[in-house]
N, CA, C and O atoms as a Tripos MOL2 file, in Angstrom:
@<TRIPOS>MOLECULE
protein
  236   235    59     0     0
PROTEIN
NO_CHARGES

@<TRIPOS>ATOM
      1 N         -37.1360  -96.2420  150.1940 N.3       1 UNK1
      2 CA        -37.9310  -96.5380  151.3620 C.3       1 UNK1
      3 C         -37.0120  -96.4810  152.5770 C.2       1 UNK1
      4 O         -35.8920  -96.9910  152.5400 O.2       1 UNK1
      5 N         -37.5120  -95.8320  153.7040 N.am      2 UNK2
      6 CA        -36.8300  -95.6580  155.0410 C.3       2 UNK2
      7 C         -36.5710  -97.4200  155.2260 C.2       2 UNK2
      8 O         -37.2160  -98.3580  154.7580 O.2       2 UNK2
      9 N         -35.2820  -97.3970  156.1600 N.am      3 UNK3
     10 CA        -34.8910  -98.6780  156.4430 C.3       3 UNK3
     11 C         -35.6680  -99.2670  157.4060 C.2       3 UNK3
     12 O         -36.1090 -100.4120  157.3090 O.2       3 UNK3
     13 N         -35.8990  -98.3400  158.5700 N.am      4 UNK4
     14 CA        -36.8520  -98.8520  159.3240 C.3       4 UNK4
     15 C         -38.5470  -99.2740  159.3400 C.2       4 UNK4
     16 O         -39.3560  -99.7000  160.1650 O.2       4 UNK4
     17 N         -38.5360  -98.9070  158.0120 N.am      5 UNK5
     18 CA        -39.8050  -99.2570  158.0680 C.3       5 UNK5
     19 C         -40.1900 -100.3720  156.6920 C.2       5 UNK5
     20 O         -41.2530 -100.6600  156.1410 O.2       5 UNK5
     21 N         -38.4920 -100.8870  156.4380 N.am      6 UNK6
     22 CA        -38.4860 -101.9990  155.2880 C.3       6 UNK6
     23 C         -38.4950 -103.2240  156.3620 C.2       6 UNK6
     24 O         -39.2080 -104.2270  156.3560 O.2       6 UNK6
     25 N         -37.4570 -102.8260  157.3090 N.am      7 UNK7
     26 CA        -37.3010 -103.8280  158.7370 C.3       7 UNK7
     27 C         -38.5330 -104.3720  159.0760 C.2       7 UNK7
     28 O         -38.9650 -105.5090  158.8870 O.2       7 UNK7
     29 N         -39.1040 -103.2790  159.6700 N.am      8 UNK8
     30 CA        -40.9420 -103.1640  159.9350 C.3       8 UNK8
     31 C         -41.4700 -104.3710  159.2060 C.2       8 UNK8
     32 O         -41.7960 -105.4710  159.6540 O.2       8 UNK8
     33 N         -41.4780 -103.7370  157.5390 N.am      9 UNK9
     34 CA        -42.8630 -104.6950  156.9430 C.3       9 UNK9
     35 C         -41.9130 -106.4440  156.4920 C.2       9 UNK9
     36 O         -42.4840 -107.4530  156.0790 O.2       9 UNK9
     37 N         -40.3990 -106.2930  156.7480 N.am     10 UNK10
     38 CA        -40.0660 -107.5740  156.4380 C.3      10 UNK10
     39 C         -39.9310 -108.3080  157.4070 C.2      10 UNK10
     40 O         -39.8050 -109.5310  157.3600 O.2      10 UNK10
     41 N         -39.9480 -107.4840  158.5730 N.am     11 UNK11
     42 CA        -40.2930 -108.9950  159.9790 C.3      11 UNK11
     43 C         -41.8060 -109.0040  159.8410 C.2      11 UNK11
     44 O         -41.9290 -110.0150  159.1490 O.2      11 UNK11
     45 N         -42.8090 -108.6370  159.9990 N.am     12 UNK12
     46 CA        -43.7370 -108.7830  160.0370 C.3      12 UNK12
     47 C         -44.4890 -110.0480  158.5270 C.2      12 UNK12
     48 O         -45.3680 -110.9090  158.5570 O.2      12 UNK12
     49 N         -43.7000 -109.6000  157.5540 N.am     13 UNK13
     50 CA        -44.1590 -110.3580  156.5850 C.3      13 UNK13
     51 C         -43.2700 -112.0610  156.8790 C.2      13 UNK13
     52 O         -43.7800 -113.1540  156.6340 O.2      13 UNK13
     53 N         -42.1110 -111.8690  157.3520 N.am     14 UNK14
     54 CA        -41.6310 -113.4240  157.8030 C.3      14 UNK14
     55 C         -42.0820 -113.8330  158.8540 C.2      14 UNK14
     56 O         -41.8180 -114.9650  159.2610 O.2      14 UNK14
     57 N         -42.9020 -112.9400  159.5470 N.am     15 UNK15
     58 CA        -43.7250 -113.8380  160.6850 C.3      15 UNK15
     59 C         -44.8610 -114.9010  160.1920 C.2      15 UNK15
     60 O         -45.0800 -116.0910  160.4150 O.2      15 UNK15
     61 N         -45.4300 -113.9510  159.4650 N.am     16 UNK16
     62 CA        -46.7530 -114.7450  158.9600 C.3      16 UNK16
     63 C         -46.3510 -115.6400  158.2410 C.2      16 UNK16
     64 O         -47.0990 -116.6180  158.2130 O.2      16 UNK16
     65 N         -45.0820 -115.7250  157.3890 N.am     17 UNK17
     66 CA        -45.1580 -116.8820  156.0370 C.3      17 UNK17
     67 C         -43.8090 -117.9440  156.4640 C.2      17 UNK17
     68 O         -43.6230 -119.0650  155.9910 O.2      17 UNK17
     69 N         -43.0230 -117.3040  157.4000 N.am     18 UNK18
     70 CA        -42.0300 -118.0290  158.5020 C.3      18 UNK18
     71 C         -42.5960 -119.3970  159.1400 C.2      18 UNK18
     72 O         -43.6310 -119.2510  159.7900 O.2      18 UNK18
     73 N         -42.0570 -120.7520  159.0520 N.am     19 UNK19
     74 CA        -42.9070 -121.6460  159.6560 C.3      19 UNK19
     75 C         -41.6500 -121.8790  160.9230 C.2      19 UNK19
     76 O         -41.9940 -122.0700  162.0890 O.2      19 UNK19
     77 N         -40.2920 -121.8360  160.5460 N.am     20 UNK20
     78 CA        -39.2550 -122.2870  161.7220 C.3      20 UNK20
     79 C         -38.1240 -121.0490  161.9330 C.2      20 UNK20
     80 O         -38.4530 -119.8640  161.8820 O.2      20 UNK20
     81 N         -37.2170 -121.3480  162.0940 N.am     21 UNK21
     82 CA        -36.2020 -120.3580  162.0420 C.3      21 UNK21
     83 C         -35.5030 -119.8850  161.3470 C.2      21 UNK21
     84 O         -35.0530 -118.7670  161.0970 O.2      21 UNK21
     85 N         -35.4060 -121.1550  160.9250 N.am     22 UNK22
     86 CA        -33.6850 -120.9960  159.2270 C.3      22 UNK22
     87 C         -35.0660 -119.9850  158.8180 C.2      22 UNK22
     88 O         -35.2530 -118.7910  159.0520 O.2      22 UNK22
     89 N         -36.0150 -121.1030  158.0400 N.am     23 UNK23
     90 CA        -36.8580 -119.9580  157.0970 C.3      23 UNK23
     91 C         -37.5410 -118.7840  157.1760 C.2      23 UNK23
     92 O         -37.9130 -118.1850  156.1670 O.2      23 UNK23
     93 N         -37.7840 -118.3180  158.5270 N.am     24 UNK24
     94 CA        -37.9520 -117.2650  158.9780 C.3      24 UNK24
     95 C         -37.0590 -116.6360  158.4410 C.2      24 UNK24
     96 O         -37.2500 -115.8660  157.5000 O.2      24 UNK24
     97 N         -35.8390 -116.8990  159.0150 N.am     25 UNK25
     98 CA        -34.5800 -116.0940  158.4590 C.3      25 UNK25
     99 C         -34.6860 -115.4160  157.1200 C.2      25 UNK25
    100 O         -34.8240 -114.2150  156.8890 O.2      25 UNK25
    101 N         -34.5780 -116.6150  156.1290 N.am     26 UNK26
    102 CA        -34.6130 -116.5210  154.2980 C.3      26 UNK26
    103 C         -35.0870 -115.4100  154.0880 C.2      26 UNK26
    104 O         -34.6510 -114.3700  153.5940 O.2      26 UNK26
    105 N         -37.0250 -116.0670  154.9620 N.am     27 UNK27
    106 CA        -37.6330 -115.0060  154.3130 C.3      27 UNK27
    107 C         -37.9520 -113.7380  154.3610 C.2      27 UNK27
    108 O         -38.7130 -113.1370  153.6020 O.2      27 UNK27
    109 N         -37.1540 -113.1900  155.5800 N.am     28 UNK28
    110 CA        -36.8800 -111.9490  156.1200 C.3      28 UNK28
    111 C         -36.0430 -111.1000  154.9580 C.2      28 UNK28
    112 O         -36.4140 -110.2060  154.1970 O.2      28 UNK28
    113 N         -34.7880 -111.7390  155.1370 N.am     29 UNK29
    114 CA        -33.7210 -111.3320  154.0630 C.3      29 UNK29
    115 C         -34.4240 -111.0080  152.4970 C.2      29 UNK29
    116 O         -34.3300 -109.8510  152.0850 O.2      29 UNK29
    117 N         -35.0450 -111.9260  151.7340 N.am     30 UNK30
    118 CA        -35.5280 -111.9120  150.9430 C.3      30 UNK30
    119 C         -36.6590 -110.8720  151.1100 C.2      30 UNK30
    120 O         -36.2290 -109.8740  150.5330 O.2      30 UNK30
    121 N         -37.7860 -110.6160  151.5650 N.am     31 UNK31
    122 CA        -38.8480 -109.5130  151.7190 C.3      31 UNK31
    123 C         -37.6990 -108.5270  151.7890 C.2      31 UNK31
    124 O         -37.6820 -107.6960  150.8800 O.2      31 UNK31
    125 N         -36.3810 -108.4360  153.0280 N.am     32 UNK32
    126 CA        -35.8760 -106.8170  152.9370 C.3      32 UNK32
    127 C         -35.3260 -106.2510  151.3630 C.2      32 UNK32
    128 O         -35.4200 -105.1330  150.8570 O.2      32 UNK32
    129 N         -34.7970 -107.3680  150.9050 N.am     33 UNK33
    130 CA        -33.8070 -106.8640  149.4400 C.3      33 UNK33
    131 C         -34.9570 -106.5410  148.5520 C.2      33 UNK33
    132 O         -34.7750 -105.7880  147.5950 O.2      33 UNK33
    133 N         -35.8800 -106.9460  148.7440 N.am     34 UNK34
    134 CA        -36.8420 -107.1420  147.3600 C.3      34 UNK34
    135 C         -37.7700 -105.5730  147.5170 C.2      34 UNK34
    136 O         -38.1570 -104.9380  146.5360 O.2      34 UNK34
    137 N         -38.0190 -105.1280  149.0450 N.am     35 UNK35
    138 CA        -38.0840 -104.1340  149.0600 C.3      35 UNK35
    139 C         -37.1190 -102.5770  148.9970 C.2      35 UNK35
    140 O         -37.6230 -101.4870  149.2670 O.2      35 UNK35
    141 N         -35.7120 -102.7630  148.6000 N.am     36 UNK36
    142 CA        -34.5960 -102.2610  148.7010 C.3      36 UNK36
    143 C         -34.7630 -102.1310  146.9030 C.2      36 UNK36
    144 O         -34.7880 -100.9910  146.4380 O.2      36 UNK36
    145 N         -34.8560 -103.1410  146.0990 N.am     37 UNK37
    146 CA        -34.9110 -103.0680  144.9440 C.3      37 UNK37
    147 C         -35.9840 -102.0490  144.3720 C.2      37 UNK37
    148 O         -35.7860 -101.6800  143.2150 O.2      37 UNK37
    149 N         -37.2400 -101.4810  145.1170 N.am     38 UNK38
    150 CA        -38.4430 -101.2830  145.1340 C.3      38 UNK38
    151 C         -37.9070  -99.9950  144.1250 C.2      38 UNK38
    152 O         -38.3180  -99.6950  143.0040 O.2      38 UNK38
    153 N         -36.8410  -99.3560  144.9480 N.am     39 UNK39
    154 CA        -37.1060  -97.7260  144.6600 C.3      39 UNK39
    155 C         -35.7950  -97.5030  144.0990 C.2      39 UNK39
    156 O         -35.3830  -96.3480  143.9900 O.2      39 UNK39
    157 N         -34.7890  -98.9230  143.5670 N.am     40 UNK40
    158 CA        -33.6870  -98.4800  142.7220 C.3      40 UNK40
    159 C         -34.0410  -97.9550  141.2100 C.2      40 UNK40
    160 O         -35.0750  -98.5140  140.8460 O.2      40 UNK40
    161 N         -33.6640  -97.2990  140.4710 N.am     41 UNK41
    162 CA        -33.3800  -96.2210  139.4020 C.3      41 UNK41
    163 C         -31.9570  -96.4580  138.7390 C.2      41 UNK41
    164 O         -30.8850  -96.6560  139.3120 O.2      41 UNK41
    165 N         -32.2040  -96.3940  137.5100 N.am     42 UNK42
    166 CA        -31.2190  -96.8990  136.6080 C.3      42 UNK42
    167 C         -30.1360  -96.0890  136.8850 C.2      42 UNK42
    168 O         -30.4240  -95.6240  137.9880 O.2      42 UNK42
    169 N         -28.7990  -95.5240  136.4770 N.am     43 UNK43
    170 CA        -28.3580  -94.2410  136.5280 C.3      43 UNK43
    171 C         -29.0470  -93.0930  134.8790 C.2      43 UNK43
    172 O         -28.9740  -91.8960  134.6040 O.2      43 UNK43
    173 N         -29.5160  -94.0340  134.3460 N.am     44 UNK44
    174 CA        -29.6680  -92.9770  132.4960 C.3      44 UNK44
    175 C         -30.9780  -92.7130  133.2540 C.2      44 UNK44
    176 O         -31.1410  -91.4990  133.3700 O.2      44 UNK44
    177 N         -32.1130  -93.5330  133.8900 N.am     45 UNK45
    178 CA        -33.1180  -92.9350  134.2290 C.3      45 UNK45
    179 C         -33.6880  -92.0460  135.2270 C.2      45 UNK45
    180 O         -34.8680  -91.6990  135.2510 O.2      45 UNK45
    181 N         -32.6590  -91.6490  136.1630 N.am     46 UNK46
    182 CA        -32.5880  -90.8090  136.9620 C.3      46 UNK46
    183 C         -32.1160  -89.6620  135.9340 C.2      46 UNK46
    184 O         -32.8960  -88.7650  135.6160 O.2      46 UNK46
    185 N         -30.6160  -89.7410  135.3560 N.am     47 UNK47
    186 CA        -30.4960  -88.6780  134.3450 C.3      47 UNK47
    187 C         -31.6810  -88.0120  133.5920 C.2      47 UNK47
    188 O         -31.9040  -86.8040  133.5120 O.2      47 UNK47
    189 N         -32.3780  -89.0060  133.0710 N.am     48 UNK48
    190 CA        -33.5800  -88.1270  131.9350 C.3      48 UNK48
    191 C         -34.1820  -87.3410  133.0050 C.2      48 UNK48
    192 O         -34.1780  -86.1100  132.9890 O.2      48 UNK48
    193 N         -34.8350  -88.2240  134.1770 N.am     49 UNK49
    194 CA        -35.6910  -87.6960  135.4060 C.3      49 UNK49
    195 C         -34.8140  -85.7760  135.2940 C.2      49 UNK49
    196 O         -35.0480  -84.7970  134.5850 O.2      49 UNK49
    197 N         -33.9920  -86.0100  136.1960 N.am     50 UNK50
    198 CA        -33.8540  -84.4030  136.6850 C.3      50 UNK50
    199 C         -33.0440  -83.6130  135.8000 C.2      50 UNK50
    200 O         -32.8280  -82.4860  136.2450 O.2      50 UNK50
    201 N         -32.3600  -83.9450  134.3090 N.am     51 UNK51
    202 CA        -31.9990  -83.3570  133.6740 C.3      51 UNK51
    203 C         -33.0520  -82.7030  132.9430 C.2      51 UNK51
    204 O         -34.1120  -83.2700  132.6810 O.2      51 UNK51
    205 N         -32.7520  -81.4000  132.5740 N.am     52 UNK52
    206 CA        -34.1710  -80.7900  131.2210 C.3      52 UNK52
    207 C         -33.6980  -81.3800  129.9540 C.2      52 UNK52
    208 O         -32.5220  -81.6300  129.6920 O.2      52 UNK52
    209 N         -34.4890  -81.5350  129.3630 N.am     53 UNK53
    210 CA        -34.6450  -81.8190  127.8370 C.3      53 UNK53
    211 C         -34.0160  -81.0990  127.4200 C.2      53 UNK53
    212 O         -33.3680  -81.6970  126.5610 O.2      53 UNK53
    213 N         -33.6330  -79.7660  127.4510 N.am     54 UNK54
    214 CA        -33.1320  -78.8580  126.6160 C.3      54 UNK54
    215 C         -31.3340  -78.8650  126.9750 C.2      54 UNK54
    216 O         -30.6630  -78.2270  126.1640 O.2      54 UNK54
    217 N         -30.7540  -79.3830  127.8510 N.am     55 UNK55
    218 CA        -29.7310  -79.7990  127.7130 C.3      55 UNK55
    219 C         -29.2460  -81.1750  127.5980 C.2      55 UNK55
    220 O         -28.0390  -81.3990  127.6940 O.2      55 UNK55
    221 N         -30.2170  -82.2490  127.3700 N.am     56 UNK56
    222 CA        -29.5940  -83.4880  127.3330 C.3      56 UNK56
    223 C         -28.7810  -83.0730  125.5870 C.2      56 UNK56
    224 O         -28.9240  -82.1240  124.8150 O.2      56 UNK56
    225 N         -28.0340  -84.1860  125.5560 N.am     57 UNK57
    226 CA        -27.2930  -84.4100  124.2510 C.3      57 UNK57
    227 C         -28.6020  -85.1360  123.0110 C.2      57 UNK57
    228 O         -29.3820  -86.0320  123.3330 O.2      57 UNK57
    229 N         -28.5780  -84.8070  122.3090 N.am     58 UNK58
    230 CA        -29.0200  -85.7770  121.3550 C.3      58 UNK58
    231 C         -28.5380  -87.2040  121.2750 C.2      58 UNK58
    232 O         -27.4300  -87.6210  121.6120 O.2      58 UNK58
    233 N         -29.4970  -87.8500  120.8000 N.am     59 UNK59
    234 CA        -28.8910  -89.4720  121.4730 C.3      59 UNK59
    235 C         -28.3770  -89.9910  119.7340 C.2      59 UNK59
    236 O         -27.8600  -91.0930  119.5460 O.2      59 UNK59
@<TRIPOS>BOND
     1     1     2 1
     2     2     3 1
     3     3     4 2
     4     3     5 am
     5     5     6 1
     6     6     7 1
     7     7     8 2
     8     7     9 am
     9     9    10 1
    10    10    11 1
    11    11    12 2
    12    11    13 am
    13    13    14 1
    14    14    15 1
    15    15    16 2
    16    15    17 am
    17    17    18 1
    18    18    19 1
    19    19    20 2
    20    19    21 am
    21    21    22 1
    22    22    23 1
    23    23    24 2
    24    23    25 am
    25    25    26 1
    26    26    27 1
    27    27    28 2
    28    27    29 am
    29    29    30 1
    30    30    31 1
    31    31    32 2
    32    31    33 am
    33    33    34 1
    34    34    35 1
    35    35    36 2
    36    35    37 am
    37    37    38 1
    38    38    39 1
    39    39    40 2
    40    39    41 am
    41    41    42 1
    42    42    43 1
    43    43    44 2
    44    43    45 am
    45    45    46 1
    46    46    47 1
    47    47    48 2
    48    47    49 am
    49    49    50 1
    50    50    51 1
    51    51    52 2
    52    51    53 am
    53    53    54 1
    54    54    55 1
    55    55    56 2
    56    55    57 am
    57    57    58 1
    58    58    59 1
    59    59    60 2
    60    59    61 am
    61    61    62 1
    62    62    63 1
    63    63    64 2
    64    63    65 am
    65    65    66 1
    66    66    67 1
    67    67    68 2
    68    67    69 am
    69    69    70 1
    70    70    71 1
    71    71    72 2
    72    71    73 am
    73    73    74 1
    74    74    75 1
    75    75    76 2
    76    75    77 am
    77    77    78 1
    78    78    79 1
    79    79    80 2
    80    79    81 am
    81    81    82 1
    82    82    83 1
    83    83    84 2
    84    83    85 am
    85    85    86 1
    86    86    87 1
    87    87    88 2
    88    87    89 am
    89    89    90 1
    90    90    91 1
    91    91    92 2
    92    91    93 am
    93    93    94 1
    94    94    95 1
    95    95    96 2
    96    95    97 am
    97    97    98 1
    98    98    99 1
    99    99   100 2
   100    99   101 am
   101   101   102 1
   102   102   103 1
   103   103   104 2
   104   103   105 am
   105   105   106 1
   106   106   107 1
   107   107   108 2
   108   107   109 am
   109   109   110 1
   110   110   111 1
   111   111   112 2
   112   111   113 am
   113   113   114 1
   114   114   115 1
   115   115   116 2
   116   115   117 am
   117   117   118 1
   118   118   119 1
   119   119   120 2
   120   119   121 am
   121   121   122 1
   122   122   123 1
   123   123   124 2
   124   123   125 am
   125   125   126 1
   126   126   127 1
   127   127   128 2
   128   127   129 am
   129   129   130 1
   130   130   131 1
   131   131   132 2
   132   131   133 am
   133   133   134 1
   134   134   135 1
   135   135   136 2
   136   135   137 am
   137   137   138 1
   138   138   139 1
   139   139   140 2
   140   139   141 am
   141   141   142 1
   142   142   143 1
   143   143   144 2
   144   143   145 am
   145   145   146 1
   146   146   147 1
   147   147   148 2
   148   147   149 am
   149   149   150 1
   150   150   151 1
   151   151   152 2
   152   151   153 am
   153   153   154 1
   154   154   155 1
   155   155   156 2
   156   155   157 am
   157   157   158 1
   158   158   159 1
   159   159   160 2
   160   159   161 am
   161   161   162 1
   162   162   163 1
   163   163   164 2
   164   163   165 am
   165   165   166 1
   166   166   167 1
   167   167   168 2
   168   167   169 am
   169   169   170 1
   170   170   171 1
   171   171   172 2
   172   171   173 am
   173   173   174 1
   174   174   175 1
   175   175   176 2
   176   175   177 am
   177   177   178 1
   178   178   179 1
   179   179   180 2
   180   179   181 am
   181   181   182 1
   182   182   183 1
   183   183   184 2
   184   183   185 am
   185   185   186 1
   186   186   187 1
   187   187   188 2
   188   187   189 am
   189   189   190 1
   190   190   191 1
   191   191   192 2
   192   191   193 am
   193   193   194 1
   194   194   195 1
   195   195   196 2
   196   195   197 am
   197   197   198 1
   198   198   199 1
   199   199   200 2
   200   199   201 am
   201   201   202 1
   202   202   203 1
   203   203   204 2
   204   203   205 am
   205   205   206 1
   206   206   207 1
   207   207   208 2
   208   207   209 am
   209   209   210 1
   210   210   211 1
   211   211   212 2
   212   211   213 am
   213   213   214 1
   214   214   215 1
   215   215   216 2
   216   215   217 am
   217   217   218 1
   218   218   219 1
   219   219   220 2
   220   219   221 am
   221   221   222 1
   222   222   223 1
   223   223   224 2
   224   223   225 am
   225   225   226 1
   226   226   227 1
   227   227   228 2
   228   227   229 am
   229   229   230 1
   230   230   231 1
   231   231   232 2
   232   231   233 am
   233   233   234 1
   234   234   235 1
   235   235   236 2
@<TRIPOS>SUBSTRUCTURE
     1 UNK1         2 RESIDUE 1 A UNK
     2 UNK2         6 RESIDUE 1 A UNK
     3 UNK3        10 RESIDUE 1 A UNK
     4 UNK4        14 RESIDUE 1 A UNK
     5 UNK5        18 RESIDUE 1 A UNK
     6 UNK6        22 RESIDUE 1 A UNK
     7 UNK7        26 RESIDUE 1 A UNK
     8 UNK8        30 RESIDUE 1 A UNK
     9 UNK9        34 RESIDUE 1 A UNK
    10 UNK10       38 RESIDUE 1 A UNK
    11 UNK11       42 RESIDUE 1 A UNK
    12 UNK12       46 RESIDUE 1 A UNK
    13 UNK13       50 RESIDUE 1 A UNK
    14 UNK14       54 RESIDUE 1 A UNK
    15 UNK15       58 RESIDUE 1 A UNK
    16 UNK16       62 RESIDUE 1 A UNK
    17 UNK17       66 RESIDUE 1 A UNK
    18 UNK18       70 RESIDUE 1 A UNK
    19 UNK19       74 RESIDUE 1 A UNK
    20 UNK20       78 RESIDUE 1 A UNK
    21 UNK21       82 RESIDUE 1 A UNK
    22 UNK22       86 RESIDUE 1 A UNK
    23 UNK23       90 RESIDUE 1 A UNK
    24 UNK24       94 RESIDUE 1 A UNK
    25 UNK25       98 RESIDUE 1 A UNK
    26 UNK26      102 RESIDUE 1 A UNK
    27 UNK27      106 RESIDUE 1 A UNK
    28 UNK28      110 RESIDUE 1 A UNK
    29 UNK29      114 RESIDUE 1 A UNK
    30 UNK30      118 RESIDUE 1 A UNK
    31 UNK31      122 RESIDUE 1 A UNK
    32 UNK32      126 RESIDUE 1 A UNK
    33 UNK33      130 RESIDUE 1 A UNK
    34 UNK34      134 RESIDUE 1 A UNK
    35 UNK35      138 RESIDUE 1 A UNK
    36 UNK36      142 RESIDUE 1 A UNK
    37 UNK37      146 RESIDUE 1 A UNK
    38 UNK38      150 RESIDUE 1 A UNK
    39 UNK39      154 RESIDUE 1 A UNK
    40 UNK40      158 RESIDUE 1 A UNK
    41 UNK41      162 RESIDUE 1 A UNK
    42 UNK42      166 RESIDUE 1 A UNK
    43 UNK43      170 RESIDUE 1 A UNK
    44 UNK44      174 RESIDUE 1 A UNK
    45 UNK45      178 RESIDUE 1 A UNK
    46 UNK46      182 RESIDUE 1 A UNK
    47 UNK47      186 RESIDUE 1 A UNK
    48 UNK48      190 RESIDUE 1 A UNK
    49 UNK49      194 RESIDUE 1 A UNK
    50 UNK50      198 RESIDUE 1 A UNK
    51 UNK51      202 RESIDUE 1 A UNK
    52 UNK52      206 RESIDUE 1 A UNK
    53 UNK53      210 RESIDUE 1 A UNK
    54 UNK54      214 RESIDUE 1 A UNK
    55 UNK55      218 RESIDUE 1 A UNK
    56 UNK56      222 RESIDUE 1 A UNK
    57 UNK57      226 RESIDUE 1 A UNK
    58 UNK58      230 RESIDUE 1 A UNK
    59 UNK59      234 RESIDUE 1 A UNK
């Protein structure tokens, strides 16, 4: 996911559920990582992804 538009939906989501500052804060941080995690990929599962079948190794 573009950064700017993780920024985007994680201030917007600590606005609404933000009651002061510290926790505003938290929950900013927390919405950005959690959307950062969204679109991580193992390294073996990216491998299967764009490798062909016909050259992986036998497991």
């Amino acid at each position: 996911m573009n950064g700017f538009f993780k920024t985007l939906i994680a201030g917007y989501g600590a606005k609404k559920l933000g009651g002061g500052c510290f926790s505003t804060i938290i929950i900013f941080v927390l919405i950005y990582w959690a959307l950062g995690q969204c679109n991580k990929q193992t390294p073996r599962a990216a491998a299967e992804i764009t490798t062909p079948t016909h050259l992986q190794q036998s497991r």
